[in-house]
C-alpha positions as CSV (number, residue, x, y, z in Angstrom):
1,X,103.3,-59.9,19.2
2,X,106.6,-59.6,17.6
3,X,109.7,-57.3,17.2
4,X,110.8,-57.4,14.4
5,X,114.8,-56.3,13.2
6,X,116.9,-56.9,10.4
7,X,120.7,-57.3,10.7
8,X,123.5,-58.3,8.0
9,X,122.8,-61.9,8.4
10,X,118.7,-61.7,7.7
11,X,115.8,-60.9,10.0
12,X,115.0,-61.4,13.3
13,X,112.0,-62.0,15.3
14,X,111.8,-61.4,19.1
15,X,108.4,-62.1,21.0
16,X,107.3,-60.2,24.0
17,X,107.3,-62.8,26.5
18,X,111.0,-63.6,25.8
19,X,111.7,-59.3,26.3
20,X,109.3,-60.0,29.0
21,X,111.7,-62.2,30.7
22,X,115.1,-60.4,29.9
23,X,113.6,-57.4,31.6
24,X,112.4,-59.3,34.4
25,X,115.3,-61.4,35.1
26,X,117.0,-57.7,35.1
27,X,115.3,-56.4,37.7
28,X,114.6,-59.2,40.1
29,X,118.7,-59.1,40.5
30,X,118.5,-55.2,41.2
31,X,119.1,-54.3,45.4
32,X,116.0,-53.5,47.0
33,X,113.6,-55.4,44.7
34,X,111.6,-58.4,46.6
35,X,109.2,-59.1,44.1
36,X,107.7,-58.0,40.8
37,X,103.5,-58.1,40.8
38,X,100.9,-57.8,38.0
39,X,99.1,-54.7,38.8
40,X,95.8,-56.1,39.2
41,X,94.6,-59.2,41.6
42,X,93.8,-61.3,38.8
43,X,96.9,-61.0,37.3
44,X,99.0,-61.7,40.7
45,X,96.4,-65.4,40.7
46,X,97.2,-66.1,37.2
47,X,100.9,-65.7,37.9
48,X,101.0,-68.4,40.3
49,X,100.1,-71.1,37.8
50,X,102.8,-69.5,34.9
51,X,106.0,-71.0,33.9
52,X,107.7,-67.8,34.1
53,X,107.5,-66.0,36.9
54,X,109.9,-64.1,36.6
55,X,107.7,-61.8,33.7
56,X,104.9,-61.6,35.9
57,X,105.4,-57.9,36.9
58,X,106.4,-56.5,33.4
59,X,104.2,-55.1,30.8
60,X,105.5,-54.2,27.5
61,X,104.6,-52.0,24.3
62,X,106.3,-52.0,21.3
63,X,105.6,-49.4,18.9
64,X,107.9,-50.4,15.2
65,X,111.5,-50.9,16.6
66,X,110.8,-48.9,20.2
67,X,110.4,-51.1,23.3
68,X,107.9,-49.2,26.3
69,X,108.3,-51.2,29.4
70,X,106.3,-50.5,32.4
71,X,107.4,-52.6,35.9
72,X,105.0,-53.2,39.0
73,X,107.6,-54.0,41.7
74,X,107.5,-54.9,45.7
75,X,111.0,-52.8,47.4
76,X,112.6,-53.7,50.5
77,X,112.0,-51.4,53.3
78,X,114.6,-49.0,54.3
79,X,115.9,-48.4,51.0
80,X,116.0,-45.2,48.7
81,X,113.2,-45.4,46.5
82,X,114.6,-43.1,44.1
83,X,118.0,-45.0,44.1
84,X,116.3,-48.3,43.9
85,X,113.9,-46.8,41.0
86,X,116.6,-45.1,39.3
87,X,119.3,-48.5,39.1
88,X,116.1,-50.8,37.8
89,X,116.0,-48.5,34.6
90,X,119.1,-48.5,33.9
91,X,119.4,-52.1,34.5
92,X,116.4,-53.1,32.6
93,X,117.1,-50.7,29.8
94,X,121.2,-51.9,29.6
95,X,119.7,-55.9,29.6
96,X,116.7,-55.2,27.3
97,X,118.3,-52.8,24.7
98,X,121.6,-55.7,24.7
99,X,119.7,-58.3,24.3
100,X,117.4,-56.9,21.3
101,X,119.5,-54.6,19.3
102,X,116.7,-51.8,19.8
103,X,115.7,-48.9,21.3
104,X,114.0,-48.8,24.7
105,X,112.0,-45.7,24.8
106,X,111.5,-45.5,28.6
107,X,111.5,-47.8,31.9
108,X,108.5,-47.4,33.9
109,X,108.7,-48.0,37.1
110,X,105.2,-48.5,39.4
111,X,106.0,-49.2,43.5
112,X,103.3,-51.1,44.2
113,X,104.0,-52.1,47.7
114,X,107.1,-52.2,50.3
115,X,107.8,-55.1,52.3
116,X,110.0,-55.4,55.8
């Protein structure tokens, strides 16, 4: 599926995999992330045969213009959750919302594991 904006110079169309990837790059580079995950097995074994790997933990829904994005991320141990948590939305919101031109409704953030 497609986003979908208008702007003075004519319309643009965004796809999800390439939001996908903005909002992964943007949290892979936040302190105390190790890894983004699907949330399911199967999803972690397809991932290993992707191009991008860096979208593997990020699930999007775009409702018109709005941009829902739900993360499934591996922390470091010994870190704040809360902090950690907390600096990935606003990274992910600041990189996604920049890179678009639209709204990002909320971040969702799922700790799936925690790693030493």
């Amino acid at each position: 599926m497609t986003v979908t904006t208008s702007n003075a110079n004519g319309q643009i169309n965004i796809t999800d995999e390439s939001i996908a990837l903005v909002a992964g790059n943007a949290a892979s580079e936040c302190y105390g992330v190790i890894s983004l995950l699907g949330n399911r097995v199967a999803d972690n074994f397809s991932e290993l045969f992707k191009k991008n790997p860096k979208s593997s933990g990020v699930k999007l829904i775009t409702i018109d213009n709005r941009i829902q994005i739900d993360l499934f991320v591996i922390l470091k141990y010994g870190v704040s959750m809360t902090a950690v948590c907390e600096s990935l939305k606003d990274s992910v919101k600041y990189s996604v919302e920049n890179f678009t031109g639209m709204i990002v409704d909320c971040v969702n953030v799922n700790v799936i594991g925690v790693k030493v």
